[in-house]
C-alpha positions, 0 to 999 in steps of 0.5 A: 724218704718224702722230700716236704715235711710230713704231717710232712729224711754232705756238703758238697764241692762245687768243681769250677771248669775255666769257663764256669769261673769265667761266667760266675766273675761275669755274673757278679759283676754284672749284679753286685751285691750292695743294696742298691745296686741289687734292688730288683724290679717290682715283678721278675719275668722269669719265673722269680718272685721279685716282689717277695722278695727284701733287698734290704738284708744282705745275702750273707746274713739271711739268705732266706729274708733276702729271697722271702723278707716281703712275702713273709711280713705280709702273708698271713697264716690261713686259720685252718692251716698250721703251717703256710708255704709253696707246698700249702698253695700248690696242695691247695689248688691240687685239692681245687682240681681233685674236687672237679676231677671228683665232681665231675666224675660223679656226675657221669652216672657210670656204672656201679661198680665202676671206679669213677662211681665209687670215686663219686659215691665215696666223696658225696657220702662223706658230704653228706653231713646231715645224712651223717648227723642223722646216724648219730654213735649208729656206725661205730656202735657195733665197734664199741660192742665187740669191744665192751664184749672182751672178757680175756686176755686172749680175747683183748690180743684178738681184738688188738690183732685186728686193728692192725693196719699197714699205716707205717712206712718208716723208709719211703715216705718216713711215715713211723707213728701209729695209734694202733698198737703196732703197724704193718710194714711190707715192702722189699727185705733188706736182707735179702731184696728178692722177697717181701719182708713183713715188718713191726713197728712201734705204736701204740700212742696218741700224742706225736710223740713219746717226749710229749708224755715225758718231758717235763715243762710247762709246754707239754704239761699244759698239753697232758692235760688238755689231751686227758680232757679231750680223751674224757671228752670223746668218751662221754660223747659216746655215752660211756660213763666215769669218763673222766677216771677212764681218761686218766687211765687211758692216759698212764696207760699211754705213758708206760708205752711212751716209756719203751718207745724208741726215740727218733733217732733211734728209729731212724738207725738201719743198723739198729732195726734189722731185726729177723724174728722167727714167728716161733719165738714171739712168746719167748722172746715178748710175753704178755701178749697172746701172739698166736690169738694176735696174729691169727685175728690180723691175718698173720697166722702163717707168716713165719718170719717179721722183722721188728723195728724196735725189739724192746719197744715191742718186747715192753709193749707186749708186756704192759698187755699182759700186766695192765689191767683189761678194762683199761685196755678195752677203754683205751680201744675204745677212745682209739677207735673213736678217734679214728672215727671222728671224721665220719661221725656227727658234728659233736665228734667232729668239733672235739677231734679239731679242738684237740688235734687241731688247735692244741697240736698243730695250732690251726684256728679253723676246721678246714672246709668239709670238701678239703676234707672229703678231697683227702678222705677220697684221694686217701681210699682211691689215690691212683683212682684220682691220679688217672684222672689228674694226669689226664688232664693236668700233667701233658707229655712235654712236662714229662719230657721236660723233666725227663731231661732235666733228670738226665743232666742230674743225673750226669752231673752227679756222676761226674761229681763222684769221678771228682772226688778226691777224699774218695777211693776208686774202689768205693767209687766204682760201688757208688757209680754201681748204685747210680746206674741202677737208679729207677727214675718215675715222673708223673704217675706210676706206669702201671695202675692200682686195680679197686675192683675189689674196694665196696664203697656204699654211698651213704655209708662215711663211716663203713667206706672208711673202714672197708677202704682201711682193710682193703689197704691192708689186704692189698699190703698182705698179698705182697706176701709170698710174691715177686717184688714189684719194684715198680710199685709207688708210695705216692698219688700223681695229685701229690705236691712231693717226692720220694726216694724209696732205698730199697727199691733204688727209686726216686718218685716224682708226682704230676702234682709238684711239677708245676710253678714255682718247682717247675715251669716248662715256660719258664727259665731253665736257671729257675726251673733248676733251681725248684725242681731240679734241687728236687731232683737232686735231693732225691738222687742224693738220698741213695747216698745219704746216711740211711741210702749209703748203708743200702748197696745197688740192690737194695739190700742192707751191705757195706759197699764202703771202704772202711777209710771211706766210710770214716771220712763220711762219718766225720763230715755228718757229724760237721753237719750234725753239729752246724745244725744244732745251733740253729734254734727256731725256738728259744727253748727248742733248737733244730735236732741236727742228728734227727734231720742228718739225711735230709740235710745231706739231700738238700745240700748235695741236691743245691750243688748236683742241681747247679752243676745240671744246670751248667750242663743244660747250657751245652757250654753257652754263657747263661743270660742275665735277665732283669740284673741276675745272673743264671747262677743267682737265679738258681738260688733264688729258686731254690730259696723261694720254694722253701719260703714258710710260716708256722704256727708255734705248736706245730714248729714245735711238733715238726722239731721234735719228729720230722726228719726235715729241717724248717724251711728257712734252714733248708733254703740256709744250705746254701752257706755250704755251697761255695758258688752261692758265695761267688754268685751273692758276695757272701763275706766273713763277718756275715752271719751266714758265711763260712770259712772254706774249711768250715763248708761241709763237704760230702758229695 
């Protein structure tokens, strides 16, 4: 489970020794909290974002205006962004050092074939707008004709068997939505984690999600519309008459997937998607689509065995192939593959994709710069390609040591917290201990790399590498097939700015690329640096024992490991986490889905409070200084709410509520009213909006 938002998954109780209790009276002492005695200096020293800070509001009534009031009235949305935050800044400039790194590798003449030349030919041919404007509809053209060409059902499940892509990963990287009629999973079997499992997920839609068909308000009309009109649009770019009719039936046909899709919710429910099918069974079990003719075309044909994510999703999905009429179907095949060709075909195509995906859905106002643009195609295709170079130079071995340190204290600190909890037995202990132990831990880069020799990319060629690094993908993903597990593999490039914890695996990933200020700081001070990456750290430890993670045993396999009184009582405190984050509403007619983002919020706050307790650990028993007026702990949390500082533009807020796992950043930075030493080091009171009752703090881990 990613740790930021894509496109962008306890409460905890913090146990004070005499000594800890000693330092924290200490600190608040030092620093207390009314407004004029916490002003701070214009500018920290040590690692805090003093200036973006507004001491004017209390701690306790908003923590994160307290930590971000400055930054936030003065920072300004960039027009080709929908959304503005540390991880946009640190994208950024990861996306500054990709395009050197690619730049200068192109420039070095290697040999063809070589892995720096298809770095260098891959970007320079996505940069060759004129070259690419000169071809017109040529590149896709061949795709439209085997489309136009379809006649029968059989043939229509053919063509929709190739378009199958592993472009779903609905556990490591949360990644579960799909414009292709299904996606391909493959990764560890949950049931039995020895072997490679391929799995089938819902597809099928161009919306973000399936309430954008069916919801009724003027918000998502307004959206229907636009999303026919864009669908008319690319169609008649392509020269393909009745374009407008064709929408609208490509439109309702979308509509009767959206219909048998799951919800969010309901994907994310491990207990609900173990599904084992036996291959032999598709017919019977969903009609309607020629599975035999499906599977043959995406390379499946001697698969014996998938696990669907979503039966009825599937089972209603291949009925409406079996019920909708033919040429509506080779429409919708032919707008789909001319949407995921935009970005490789001419300025016309390029421009309508923006207006639709970009303005209308996400709210940016600007297409971004085409090298941005060509830095994502190429770290895309080649990711661990780029990830040799950027680790190279960007990511020295004192970082990694640094972090590996940090992680040990975590680590530690999180196994001492499970010692000292009282609600929970020594049996379930000893199997949550068990996991811990076997917790994988990868810093940086993977220790092993992927090989592309096997990749063609063409120079002059945006479209074909496109498509030819999309099947290699594929390819790669169905000869894990058959094969020993490597639980070694990542789901992530170095030059990432995120993190990862993958449940079946038992692994926690962190990328070179989010190890750097305001995360992490070799340089800086450790309270701040605890307080960024080490909540990082402890966010992704906890999600092997978040509510998806708990259901997975030390194996990875999908097992009961509690005691049924156990398990009951972290039952109870989800839902007292459920229903605090339901009240949380970043819109006025749109509030926070507590049960949708439950395992990221039980992350991020055991995460804060295994962080601390790291932290404390790293003193070895020393008292922390206070530095410009704070104390250690204070800087603690004013590096955790500093790195959740973000401004989004209102369709994309919308988006994220609707189908990220992730809360918002100001009520992840919110976490904190959970956390009883936040109320210790800040002098949260009752009457404050944040404040609650010691009963009222969730407590899981």
């Amino acid at each position: 489970m990613k740790f930021q938002n894509r496109r962008f998954p306890s409460a905890t109780r913090v146990v004070l020794t005499a000594s800890a209790s000693a330092l924290l009276a200490a600190c608040v002492t030092s620093a207390p909290m009314d407004k004029k005695a916490a002003a701070p200096p214009a500018h920290g020293s040590f690692g805090i974002d003093t200036a973006g800070m507004d001491t004017a509001v209390a701690p306790g009534d908003s923590f994160y205006r307290y930590v971000n009031g400055t930054w936030l009235d003065k920072t300004e949305i960039p027009a080709d962004r929908s959304s503005y935050g540390m991880f946009t800044k640190l994208a950024e400039e990861a996306s500054r050092r990709t395009r050197a790194l690619i730049e200068e590798a192109a420039s070095t003449n290697a040999p063809a074939g070589s892995e720096v030349r298809k770095l260098g030919d891959l970007f320079a041919s996505f940069m060759d707008e004129a070259g690419i404007e000169a071809k017109g509809l040529a590149p896709i053209q061949p795709e439209l004709e085997r489309i136009a060409a379809i006649t029968t059902r059989k043939e229509l499940s053919a063509a929709l068997g190739d378009t199958l892509r592993a472009d779903v990963d609905a556990l490591n990287t949360g990644d579960v939505d799909t414009d292709r009629l299904f996606g391909l999973w493959v990764t560890q079997d949950m049931n039995e984690p020895s072997r490679y499992a391929a799995y089938l997920l819902q597809g099928g839609l161009g919306l973000p999600d399936r309430d954008y068909y069916l919801v009724d308000n003027a918000r998502f009309s307004e959206v229907r519309q636009k999303y026919q009109q864009h669908i008319a649009a690319m169609l008649g770019l392509a020269g393909i008459p009745d374009a407008e009719a064709r929408a609208r039936r490509i439109f309702e046909l979308e509509r009767e997937l959206a219909r048998v899709h799951w919800s969010q919710v309901d994907t994310q429910d491990v207990a609900k998607v173990n599904n084992p099918w036996p291959r032999s069974e598709f017919a019977k079990r969903a009609p309607g689509l020629d599975w035999d003719a499906y599977f043959e075309a995406a390379g499946l044909g001697k698969q014996q065995e998938f696990i669907i994510w979503q039966p009825s999703a599937l089972t209603g999905i291949s009925k409406l192939v079996g019920s909708e009429p033919v040429q509506t179907w080779k429409d919708y095949l032919a707008f789909h593959a001319l949407e995921r060709g935009a970005p490789f075909l001419s300025k016309a195509f390029v421009d309508e994709s923006f207006a639709f995906s970009g303005r209308v859905l996400s709210g940016a106002q600007q297409l971004r710069e085409r090298w941005k643009r060509g830095v994502d195609v190429t770290s895309g295709a080649m990711g661990e390609a780029i990830g040799k170079l950027y680790v190279e130079k960007y990511f020295p071995p004192e970082a990694k040591a640094e972090a590996d340190k940090m992680v040990r204290n975590i680590v530690t600190a999180f196994g001492q917290r499970i010692d000292a909890l009282a609600w929970m037995s020594p049996e379930t202990k000893a199997r949550a201990k068990e996991k811990l132990g076997t917790l994988q831990v990868g810093i940086g880069h993977p220790a092993k790399w992927r090989d592309y020799s096997g990749l063609e990319i063409v120079r002059g060629d945006a479209y074909g590498n496109a498509e030819r690094a999309s099947r290699f993908e594929y390819q790669r993903n169905l000869a894990k097939l058959g094969k020993p597990v490597d639980r070694s593999e990542w789901f992530m490039p170095p030059q990432l700015v995120n993190a990862l914890n993958s449940p079946q695996q038992n692994s926690i990933i962190f990328p070179a690329a989010i190890l750097q200020p305001p995360f992490f700081d070799p340089n800086a001070d450790p309270a701040v640096n605890y307080g960024g990456i080490g909540t990082v750290i402890g966010h992704e430890i906890v999600h092997s024992f978040d509510d998806v993670g708990a259901q997975f045993d030390a194996q990875g396999k999908l097992a009961n490991w509690w005691t049924k009184e156990d398990a009951a009582k972290f039952k109870a405190a989800g839902e007292a986490l459920v229903a605090q984050y339901n009240t949380y509403r970043p819109l006025p007619d749109l509030a926070v889905n507590g049960e949708l983002t439950l395992g990221e919020n039980i992350a991020d706050i055991a995460g804060v409070a295994i962080a601390l307790d790291g932290y404390r650990l790293s003193l070895g028993g020393k008292p922390a200084p206070v530095l410009e007026g704070f104390s250690g702990e204070q800087r603690f949390f004013l590096g955790f709410g500093q790195v959740w500082r973000n401004k989004y533009r209102e369709p994309y807020l919308r988006r994220i509520l609707m189908t990220d796992g992730h809360s918002p950043g100001e009520y992840r930075a919110s976490t904190v009213r959970n956390i009883d030493a936040w109320y210790q080091a800040f002098g949260a009171t009752p009457g404050q909006t944040l404040y609650l009752t010691p009963e009222q703090r969730v407590r899981i881990w």
